[in-house]
C-alpha positions, 0 to 999 in steps of 0.5 A: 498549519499550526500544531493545536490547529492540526490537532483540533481539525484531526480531532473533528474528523475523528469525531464525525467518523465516530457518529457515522461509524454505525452506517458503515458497521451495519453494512455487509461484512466487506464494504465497496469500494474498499477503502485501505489505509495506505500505509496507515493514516500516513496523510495524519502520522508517520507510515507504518506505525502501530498509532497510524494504523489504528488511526486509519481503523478510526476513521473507517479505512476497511483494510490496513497497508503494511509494507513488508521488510525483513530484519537480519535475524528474517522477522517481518517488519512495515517499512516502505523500503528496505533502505530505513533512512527516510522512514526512521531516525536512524541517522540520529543513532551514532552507535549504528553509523557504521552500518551505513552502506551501498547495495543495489535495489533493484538494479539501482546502486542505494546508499543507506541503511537497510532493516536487513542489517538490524535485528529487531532488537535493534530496530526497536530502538529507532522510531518512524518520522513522516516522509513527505512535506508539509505534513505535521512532524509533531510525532517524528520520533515518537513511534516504534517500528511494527512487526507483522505480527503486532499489527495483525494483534492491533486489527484483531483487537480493534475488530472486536472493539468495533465489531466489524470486519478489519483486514491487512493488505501486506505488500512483498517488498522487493522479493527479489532483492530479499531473496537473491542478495539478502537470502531472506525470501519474504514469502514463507515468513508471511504465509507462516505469520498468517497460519499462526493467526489462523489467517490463511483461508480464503475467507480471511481478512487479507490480501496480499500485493506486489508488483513482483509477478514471481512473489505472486505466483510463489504466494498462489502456491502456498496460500489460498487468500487473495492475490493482487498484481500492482500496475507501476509506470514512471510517469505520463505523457502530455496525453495521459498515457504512461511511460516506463522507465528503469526501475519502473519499467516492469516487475524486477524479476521479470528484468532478471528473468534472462527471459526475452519475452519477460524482458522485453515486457512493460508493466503495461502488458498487465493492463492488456486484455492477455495480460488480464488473462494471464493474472487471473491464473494466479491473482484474485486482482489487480492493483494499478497506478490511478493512471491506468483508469483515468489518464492524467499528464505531468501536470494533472490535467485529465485527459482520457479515461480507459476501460480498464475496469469494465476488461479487469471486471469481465476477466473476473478480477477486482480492481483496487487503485492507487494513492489519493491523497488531499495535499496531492491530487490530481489538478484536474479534479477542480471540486477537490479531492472528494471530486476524485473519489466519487469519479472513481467511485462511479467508474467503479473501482473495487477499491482504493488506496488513501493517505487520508482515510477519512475524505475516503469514508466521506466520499464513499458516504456521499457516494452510497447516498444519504 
């Protein structure tokens, strides 16, 4: 699409979110389903960025996606991987070409460069670019990379400007590589950025995800706001279900455990009604891959629907799913994106994950009624 076309279709989406912000704002303080901005409006512009963020704020999202990384010198950054060189224009920087390098995330040997070899000082030097095709990279270099604490300043402001309740819903990347390998745990920075905000109740407008059990059990210790298990796989069969594989196949802390019991484990036990169980003694929720609820095969034709949420729901966990996207769904929802919305909506999922905020407004709006 052509850039001043790009820009007058944003704009219009803009525009009739803004008429119909005040139905959202009138309802209860935290909305359902939820709808959380996938690493911002990272559908419109580059992931992780202060102007993503705000975006998905205007176009209705309740909750804001920060993925966690730590710099060298252990501040907080959004980045969707430790390694930096898809998300950033680092390659571009040559004073920074000898800090390219091999370390292994997750069992997988990674070529790149990491934000844990940058201090934030220079990491403010780089600017973020869109990650996936064929969305506009008319802002590739245009935007710095946010701390946790500058985003937790943007929601903070934009809940005032708007008067109604905003979150964040930061994810723990890879814990434990940051802290065997790089020896800097992500869980204390997060718990202290939090208690410097005053955002560290039960009531407050946060909760925290990762696919890592071990940083999820740490977290319940050290924090009383909400907890959520992510639910990976590789992929699916012709049947809908899914398949594991490395690193894929389960959290990473269990594959390091030595445990036999962990170690011989899949994500799938997480969709198990002992797995269920076994989340609620540390977790408030439980955040799976969109195949878990509605199984698709490889090429995206439904065929199966679970009872994931009725089992997550009568363990007492809510149920927020993963990622809808308009220029990636499923092929099996012949009525378009907002199809898929509303199927989940009446499957009844707690909340979801979008790259476009605003075709996740609308849908919930067509879901709640005129």
């Amino acid at each position: 699409m052509k850039t001043r076309a790009w820009l007058s279709m944003l704009l219009s989406i803009a525009a009739v979110v803004g008429v119909m912000a005040p139905v959202a704002d009138a309802r209860p303080r935290e909305n359902r389903p939820l709808i959380i901005g996938h690493r911002g409006a990272s559908g419109y512009l580059p992931e992780h960025t202060l102007p993503g963020y705000r975006l998905a704020i205007k176009l209705g999202a309740d909750y804001i996606e920060p993925d966690l990384v730590s710099t060298k010198d252990g501040v907080l950054i959004a980045r969707h991987e430790p390694d930096i060189t898809n998300t950033t224009n680092v390659a571009d920087h040559p004073e920074f070409a000898s800090r390219k390098t091999t370390k292994t995330l997750d069992g997988v040997p990674t070529t790149g460069w990491f934000a844990s070899d940058f201090t934030l000082k220079e990491i403010k030097t780089l600017r973020a670019k869109q990650t996936r095709t064929p969305r506009p990279t008319r802002f590739d270099g245009r935007f710095k990379i946010p701390t946790l604490q500058e985003i937790i300043n943007l929601v903070k402001r934009q809940s005032r400007k708007r008067g109604r309740r905003i979150g964040i819903y930061p994810e723990t990347k890879h814990p434990t590589f940051h802290r065997q390998t790089l020896h800097l745990p992500l869980e204390g920075r997060l718990v202290r950025v939090l208690k410097r905000n005053d955002w560290n109740k039960r009531s407050s407008p946060v909760f925290i995800q990762s696919f890592e059990q071990g940083s999820l059990k740490l977290l319940n210790t050290m924090t009383p706001v909400r907890l959520v298990q992510l639910v990976d796989a590789n992929d699916t069969d012709a049947n809908g279900d899914p398949t594991y594989a490395p690193p894929f196949d389960r959290p990473y802390d269990w594959t390091v455990s030595g445990n036999p019991t962990l170690m011989s484990r899949t994500f799938g036990y997480f969709a198990t009604d002992a797995g269920l169980a076994e989340i609620k003694t540390y977790a408030d929720g439980i955040g799976p891959w969109k195949v878990y609820i509605i199984g698709t095969d490889p090429d995206g034709n439904i065929k199966k629907t679970t009872d994931l949420i009725a089992r997550a729901h009568a363990h007492g966990l809510k149920i927020h799913t993963w990622t809808f996207r308009d220029d990636a769904y499923p092929a099996g929802y012949f009525g378009g994106p907002i199809t898929e919305y509303l199927t989940f909506f009446n499957r009844g999922v707690d909340g979801v994950f979008s790259d476009f905020t605003a075709s996740a407004f609308a849908a919930r709006e067509i879901f709640r009624g005129p």
